[in-house]
C-alpha positions as CSV (number, residue, x, y, z in Angstrom):
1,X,-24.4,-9.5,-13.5
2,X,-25.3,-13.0,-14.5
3,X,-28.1,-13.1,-17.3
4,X,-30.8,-14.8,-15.9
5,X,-32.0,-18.4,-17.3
6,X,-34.9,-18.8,-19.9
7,X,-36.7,-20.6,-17.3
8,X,-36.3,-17.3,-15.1
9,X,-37.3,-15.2,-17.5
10,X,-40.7,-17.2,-18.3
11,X,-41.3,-17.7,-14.1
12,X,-41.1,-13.8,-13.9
13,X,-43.5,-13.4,-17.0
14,X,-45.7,-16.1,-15.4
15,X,-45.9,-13.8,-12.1
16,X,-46.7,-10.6,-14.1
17,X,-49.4,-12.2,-16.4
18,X,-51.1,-13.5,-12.8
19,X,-51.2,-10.5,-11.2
20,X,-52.8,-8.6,-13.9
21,X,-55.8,-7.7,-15.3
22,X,-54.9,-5.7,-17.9
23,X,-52.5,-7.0,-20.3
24,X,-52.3,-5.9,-23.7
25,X,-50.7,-8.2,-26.3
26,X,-48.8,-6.8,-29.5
27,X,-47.9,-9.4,-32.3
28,X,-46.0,-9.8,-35.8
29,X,-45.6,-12.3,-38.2
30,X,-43.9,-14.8,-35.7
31,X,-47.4,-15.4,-34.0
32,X,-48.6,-17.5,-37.3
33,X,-45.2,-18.7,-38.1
34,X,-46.0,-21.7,-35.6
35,X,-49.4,-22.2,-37.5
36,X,-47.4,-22.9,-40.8
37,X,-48.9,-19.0,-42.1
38,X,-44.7,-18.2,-43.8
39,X,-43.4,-14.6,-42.5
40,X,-41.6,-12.6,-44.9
41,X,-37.9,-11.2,-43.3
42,X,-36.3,-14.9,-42.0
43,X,-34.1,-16.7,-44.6
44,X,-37.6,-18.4,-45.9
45,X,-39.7,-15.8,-45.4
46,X,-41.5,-14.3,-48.7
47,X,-38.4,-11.7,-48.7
48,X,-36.1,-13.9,-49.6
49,X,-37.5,-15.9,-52.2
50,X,-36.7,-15.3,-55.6
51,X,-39.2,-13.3,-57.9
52,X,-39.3,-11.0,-61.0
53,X,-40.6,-8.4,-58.7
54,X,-39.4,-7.9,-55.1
55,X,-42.7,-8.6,-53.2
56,X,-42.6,-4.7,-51.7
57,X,-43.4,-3.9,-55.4
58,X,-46.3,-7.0,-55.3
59,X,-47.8,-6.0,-52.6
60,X,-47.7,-2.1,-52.9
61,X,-51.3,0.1,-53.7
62,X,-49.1,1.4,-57.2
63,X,-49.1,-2.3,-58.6
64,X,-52.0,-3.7,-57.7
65,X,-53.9,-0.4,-59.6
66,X,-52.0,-0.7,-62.3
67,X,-51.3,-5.1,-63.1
68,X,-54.5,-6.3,-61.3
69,X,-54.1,-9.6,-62.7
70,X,-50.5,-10.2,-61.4
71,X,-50.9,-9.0,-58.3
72,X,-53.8,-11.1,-57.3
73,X,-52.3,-14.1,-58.7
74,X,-49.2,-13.1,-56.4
75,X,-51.8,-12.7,-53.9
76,X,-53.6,-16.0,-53.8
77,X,-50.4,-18.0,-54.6
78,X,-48.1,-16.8,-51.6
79,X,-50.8,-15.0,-49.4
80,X,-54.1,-16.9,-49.5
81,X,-53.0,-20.5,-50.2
82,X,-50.2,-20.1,-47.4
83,X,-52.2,-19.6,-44.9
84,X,-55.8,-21.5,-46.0
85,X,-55.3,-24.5,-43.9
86,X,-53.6,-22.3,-40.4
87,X,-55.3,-23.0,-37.5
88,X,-54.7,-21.0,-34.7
89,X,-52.1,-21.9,-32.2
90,X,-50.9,-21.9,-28.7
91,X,-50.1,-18.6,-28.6
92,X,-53.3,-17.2,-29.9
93,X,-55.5,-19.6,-27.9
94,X,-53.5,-18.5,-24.8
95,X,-54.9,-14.9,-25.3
96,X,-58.3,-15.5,-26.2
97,X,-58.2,-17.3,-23.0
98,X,-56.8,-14.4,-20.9
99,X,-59.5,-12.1,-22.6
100,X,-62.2,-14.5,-21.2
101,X,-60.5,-14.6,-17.6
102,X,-60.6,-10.6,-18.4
103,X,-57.1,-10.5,-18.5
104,X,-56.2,-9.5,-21.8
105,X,-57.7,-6.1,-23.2
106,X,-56.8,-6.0,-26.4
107,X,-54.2,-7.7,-29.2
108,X,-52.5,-5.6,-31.4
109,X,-51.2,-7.3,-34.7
110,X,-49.5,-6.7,-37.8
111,X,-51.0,-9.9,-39.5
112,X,-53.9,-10.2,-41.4
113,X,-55.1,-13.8,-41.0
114,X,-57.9,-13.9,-38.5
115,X,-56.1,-16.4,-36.6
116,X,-56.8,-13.9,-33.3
117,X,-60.5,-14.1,-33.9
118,X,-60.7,-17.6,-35.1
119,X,-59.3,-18.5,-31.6
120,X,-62.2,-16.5,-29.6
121,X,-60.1,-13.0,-29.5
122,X,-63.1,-10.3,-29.8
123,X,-61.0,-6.7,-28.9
124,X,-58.3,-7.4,-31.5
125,X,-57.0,-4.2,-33.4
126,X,-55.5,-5.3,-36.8
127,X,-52.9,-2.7,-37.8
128,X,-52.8,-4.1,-41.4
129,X,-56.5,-5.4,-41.9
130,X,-57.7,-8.5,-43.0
131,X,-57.8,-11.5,-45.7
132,X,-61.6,-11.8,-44.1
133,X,-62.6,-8.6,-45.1
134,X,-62.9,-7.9,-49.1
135,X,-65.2,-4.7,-50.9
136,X,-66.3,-3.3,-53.9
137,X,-64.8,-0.5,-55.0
138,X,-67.2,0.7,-56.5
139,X,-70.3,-0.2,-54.5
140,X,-68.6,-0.9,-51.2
141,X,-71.1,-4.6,-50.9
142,X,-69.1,-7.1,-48.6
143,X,-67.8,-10.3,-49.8
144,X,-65.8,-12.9,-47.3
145,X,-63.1,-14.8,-47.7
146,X,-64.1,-17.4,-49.9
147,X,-66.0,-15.5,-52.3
148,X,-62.1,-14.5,-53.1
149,X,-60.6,-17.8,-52.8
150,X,-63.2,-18.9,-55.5
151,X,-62.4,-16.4,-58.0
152,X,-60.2,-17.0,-60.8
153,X,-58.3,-13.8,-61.6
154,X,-59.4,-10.3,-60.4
155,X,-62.5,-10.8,-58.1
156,X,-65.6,-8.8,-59.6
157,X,-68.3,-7.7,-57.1
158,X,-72.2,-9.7,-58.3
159,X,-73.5,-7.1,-57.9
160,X,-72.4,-4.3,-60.1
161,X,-69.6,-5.7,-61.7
162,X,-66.7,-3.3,-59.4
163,X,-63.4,-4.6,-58.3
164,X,-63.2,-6.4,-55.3
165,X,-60.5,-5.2,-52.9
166,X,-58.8,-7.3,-50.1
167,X,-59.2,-4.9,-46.8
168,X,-55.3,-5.2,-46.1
169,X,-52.9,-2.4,-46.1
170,X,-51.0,-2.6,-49.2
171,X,-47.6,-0.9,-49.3
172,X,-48.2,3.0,-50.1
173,X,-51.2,3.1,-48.1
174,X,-51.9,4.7,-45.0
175,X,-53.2,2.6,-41.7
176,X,-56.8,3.1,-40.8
177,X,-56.8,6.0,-37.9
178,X,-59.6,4.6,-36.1
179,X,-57.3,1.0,-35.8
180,X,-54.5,3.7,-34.9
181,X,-56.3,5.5,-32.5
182,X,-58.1,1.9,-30.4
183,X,-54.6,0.4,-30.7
184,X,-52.9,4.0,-29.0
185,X,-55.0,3.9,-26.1
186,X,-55.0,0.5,-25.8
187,X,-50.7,0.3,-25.1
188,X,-51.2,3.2,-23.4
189,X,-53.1,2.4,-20.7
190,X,-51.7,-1.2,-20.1
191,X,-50.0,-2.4,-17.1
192,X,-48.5,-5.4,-18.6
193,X,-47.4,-5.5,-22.6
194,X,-45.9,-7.9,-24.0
195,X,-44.4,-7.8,-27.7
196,X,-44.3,-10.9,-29.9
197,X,-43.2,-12.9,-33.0
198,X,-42.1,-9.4,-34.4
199,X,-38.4,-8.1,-35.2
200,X,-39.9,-4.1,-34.5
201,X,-38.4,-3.5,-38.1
202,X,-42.1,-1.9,-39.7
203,X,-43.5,1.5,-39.0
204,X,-45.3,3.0,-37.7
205,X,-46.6,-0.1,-36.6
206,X,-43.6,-0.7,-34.5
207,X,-43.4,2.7,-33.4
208,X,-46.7,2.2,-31.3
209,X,-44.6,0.9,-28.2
210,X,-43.3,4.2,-27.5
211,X,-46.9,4.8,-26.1
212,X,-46.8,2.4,-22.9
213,X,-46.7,4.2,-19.8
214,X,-45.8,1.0,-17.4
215,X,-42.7,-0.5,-16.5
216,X,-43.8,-4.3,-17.7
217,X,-42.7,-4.0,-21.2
218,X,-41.8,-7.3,-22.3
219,X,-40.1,-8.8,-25.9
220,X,-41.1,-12.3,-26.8
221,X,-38.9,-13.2,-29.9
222,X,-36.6,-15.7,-31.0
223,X,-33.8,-13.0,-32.0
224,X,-33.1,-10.1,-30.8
225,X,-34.7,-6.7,-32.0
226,X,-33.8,-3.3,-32.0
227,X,-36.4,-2.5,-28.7
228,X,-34.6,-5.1,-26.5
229,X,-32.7,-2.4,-24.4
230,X,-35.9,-0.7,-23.7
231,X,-37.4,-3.9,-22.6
232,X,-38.2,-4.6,-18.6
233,X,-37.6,-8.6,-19.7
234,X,-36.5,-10.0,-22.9
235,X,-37.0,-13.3,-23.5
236,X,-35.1,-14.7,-27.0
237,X,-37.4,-18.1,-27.2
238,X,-40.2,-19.6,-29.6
239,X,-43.9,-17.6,-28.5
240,X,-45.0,-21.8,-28.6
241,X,-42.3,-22.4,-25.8
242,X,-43.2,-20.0,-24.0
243,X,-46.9,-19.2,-24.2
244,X,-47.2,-23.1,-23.0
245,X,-46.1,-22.3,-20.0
246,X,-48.0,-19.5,-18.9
């Protein structure tokens, strides 16, 4: 059977998208890649740089307890300053629309820049939490991005003096149950998914899939991943190329 054309591919997504009002979106690293926001598995992704520590070690609950300093300097350096000037891009303005034309019900993501929200995204479930969100450990006050961005070595709350801790999901933590729960019965119930920018490699984020139901499941990504079997259309392209002509 001859594999259909890229074009094809996109034209049946196209038809899918149009006919439905309830498409749920569920994204990795490869949604900010096109923003400039680094990912961390492709040859210059954060995994494949060269460190002292391998960045699982950096950016896991053990070290940041234990070598506070180093780990946020790791975490402004390559976290923070990557992705301070990322606006959001075609792809994540795309959905925001959809969720206006009440469309899109929800985006699921694995990244933790706000780009969702920053392009008008409201039901967005954030699997790894947020560089927006920071809190005292000790007295749980709220402090935003730029409180963080403005302090030199470990943030300290003004209030009582506590750590301040960047809401994300560090390695050796668990993922917030509620996030778990909205993002569950969000795939579960969709008619159309579509996966994107993400190689399926990180659980149980990627294990989430196995909850849709329907028989729209599609993979946006520019290799392949281990889920493209499953997959009702599999499209091996840019999310940019193809979210542009949707």
């Amino acid at each position: 059977m001859k594999e259909e054309s890229l074009e094809q591919k996109i034209a049946q997504l196209k038809e899918w998208v149009d006919a439905s009002d309830n498409i749920v979106f569920f994204g990795g690293a490869g949604v900010s890649t096109e923003s400039g926001i680094p990912d961390f598995r492709s040859p210059d992704g954060l995994y494949n740089q060269k460190y002292d520590v391998p960045p699982e070690t950096l950016l896991s609950h053990s070290y940041y307890v234990f070598n506070p300093e180093k780990f946020f300097a790791f975490y402004h350096d390559k976290i923070l300053n990557a992705g301070a000037a990322a606006k959001p891009n075609i792809a994540h303005l795309k959905l925001a629309e959809w969720e206006r034309q009440g469309k899109c019900r929800a985006v699921v993501t694995q990244n933790i820049d706000g780009l969702h929200q920053a392009a008008g995204s409201k039901t967005v479930y954030e699997l790894h939490g947020s560089v927006l969100r920071n809190y005292c450990e000790k007295c749980g006050k709220f402090f935003d991005l730029d409180y963080i961005m403005k302090s030199e070595g470990i943030p300290v709350c003004d209030a009582c003096g506590g750590r301040v801790k960047p809401d994300v999901v560090l390695y050796e933590e668990g993922l917030d149950q509620a996030t778990i729960r909205g993002a569950v019965e969000a795939i579960s119930n969709a008619d159309v998914l579509i996966i994107g920018g993400t190689s399926l490699a990180v659980y149980p984020a990627a294990g989430l899939i196995d909850y849709y139901r329907g028989n729209k499941l599609v993979l946006v990504n520019k290799s392949e991943t281990p889920r493209d079997r499953q997959a009702n259309l599999a499209i091996h392209a840019g999310l940019g190329e193809v979210f542009s002509q949707l």
